[in-house]
C-alpha positions as CSV (number, residue, x, y, z in Angstrom):
1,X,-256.2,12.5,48.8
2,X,-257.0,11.5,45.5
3,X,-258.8,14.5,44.1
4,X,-256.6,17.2,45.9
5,X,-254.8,20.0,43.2
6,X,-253.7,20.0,39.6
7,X,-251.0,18.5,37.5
8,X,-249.3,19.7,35.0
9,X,-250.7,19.0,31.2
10,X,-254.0,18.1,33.1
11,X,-256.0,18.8,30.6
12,X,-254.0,18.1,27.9
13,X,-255.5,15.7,25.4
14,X,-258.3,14.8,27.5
15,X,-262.2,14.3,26.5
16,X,-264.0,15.5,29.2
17,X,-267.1,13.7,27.7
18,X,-269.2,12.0,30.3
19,X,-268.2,7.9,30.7
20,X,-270.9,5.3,31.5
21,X,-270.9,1.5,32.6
22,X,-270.4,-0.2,29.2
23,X,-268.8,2.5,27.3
24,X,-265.7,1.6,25.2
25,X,-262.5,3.9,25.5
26,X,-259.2,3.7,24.4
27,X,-256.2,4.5,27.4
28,X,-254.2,7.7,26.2
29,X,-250.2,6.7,25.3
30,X,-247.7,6.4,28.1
31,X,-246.3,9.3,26.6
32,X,-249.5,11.3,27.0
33,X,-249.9,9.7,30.4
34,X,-247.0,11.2,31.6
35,X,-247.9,14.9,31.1
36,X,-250.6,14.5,33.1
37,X,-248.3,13.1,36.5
38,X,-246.7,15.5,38.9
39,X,-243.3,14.6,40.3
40,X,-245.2,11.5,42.5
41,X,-246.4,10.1,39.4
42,X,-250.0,10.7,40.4
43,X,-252.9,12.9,38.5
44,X,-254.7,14.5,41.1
45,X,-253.7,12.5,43.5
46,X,-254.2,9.5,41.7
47,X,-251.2,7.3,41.2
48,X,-250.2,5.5,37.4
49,X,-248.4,2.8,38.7
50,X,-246.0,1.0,36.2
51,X,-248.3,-1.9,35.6
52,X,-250.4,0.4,33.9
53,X,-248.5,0.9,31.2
54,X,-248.9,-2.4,29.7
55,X,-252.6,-1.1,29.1
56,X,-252.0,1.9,27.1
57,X,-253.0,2.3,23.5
58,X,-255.5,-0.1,24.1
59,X,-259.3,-0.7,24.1
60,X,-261.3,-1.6,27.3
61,X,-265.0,-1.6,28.0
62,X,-266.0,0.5,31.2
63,X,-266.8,-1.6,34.4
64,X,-268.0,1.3,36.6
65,X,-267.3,4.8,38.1
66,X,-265.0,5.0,41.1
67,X,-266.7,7.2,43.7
68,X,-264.8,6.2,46.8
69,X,-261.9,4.1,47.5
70,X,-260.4,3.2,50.8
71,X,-257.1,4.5,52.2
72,X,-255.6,1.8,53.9
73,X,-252.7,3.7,55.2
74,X,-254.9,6.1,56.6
75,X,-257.8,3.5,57.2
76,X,-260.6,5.7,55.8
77,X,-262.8,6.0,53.2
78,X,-262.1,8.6,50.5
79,X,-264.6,10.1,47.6
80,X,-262.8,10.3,44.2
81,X,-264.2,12.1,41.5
82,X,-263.4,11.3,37.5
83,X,-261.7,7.5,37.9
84,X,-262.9,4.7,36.4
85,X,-262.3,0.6,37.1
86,X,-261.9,-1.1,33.0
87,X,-263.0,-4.6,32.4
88,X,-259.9,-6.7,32.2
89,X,-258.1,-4.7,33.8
90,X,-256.3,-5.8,37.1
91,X,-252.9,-5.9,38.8
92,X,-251.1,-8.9,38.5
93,X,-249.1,-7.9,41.5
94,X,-245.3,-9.0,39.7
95,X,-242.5,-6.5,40.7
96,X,-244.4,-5.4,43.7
97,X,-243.0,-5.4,47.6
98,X,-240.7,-8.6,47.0
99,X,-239.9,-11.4,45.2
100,X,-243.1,-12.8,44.9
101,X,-244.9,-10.4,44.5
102,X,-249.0,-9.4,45.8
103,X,-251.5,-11.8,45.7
104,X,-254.4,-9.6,45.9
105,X,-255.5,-8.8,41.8
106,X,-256.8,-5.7,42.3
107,X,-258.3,-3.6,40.1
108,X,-256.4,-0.3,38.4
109,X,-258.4,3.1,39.0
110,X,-257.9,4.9,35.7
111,X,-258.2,8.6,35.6
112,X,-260.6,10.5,33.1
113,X,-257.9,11.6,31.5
114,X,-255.9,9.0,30.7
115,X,-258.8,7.5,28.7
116,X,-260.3,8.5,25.4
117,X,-264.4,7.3,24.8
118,X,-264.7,5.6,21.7
């Protein structure tokens, strides 16, 4: 569930400052990143999957605020609180399941505290 319990460094380095459509933020370092991840590599249930880390350190422009995703191993809908989609930001799908790869160019849900608002 992607808002269940706490990680570790969760609140470290993070601007809890509200985020809009539109707003410009900066993702935090990997190195940051990683202090916010449990053992799973996910913040609050959210996972930072290794793709992501080409992004950090850079600036993106807000698309829109994440308030439910769907569970497709669970084939549900789930509310998510604090996650954000960036503009420019999608999976390219290299590395994942097999050779070739996923086809699908989805976009990454970033946490709230892996970004800083500029």
């Amino acid at each position: 569930v992607p808002d269940s319990g706490a990680s570790a460094g969760e609140t470290a380095g993070s601007d809890q400052t509200t985020l809009d459509t539109g707003d410009w933020v900066e993702v935090h370092s990997l190195e940051q990143i990683h202090q916010t991840l449990d053992e799973a590599k996910r913040c609050r249930g959210l996972e930072f999957m290794p793709e992501m880390a080409t992004y950090c350190g850079q600036r993106w422009r807000v698309k829109k605020r994440v308030r439910a995703i769907f569970d497709e191993r669970a084939w549900r809908m789930l509310k998510i609180r604090n996650a954000f989609i960036l503009e420019g930001c999608e999976c390219t799908g290299r590395g994942m399941y097999d050779k070739e790869g996923c086809d699908r160019c989805c976009y990454f849900f970033w946490r709230r505290e892996w970004l800083k608002k500029l």
